[in-house]
N, C-alpha and C positions, 0 to 999 in steps of 0.2 A: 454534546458528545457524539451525536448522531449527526453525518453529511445532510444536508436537505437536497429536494430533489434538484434543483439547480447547479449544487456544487458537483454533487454525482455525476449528474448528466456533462457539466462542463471539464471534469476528469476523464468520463467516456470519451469524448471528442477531440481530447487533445491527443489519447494516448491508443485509442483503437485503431485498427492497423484494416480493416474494411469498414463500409458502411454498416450499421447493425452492430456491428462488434462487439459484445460486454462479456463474452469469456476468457480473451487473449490472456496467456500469461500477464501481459506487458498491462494489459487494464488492471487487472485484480491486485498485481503487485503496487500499484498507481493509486487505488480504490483504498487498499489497504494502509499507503503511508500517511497518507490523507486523514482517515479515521487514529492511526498510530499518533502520529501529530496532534491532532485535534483535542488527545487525551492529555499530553503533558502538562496543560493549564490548571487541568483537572486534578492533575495527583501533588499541582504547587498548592493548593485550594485544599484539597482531603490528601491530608500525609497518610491517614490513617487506613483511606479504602481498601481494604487486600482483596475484597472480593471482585471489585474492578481493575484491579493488581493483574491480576489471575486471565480474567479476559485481555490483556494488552498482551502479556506473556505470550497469550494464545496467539493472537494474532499475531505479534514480530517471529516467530516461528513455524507460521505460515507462510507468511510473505518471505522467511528465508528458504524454504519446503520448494516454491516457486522460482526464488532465483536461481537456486540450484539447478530445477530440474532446467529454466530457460538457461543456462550457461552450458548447461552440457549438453543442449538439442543445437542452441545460435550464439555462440558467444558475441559476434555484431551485435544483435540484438539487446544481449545482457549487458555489453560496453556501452550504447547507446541510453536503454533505459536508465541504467547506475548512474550515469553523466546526467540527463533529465532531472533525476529526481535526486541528485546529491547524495547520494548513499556513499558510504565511503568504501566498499570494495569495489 
């Protein structure tokens, strides 16, 4: 359910935008699909879980919370990322 540090770190690198980087919109949105993804196996496996229901919820409406605010700071940016990571807006 959880990235390990290697996936992590190899999401940071692809998607930080300086060295250091692990706050950019463009990571956490990245960090997030990542974890978001990771869960769907999970809920083919527990139809039943609602209480990690609840956390995915959270999470896809953060990472939406994000692309929001990056389309209306860079829209380049938020056309580039969506492209990356296949998101469909």
């Amino acid at each position: 359910m959880t990235l390990t540090v290697d996936q992590k770190r190899a999401v940071v690198e692809k998607y930080q935008r300086a060295q250091g980087d692990t706050g950019s919109p463009e990571v956490q949105v990245a960090l997030l699909s990542e974890r978001i993804s990771s869960l769907s196996g999970h809920f083919e496996a527990h139809k039943k879980d609602h209480h990690s229901r609840r956390g995915l919820l959270k999470m896809v409406n953060q990472r939406r919370k994000l692309l929001d605010y990056l389309k209306r700071e860079d829209e380049s940016r938020y056309s580039k990322l969506i492209a990356d990571l296949g998101l469909r807006r």
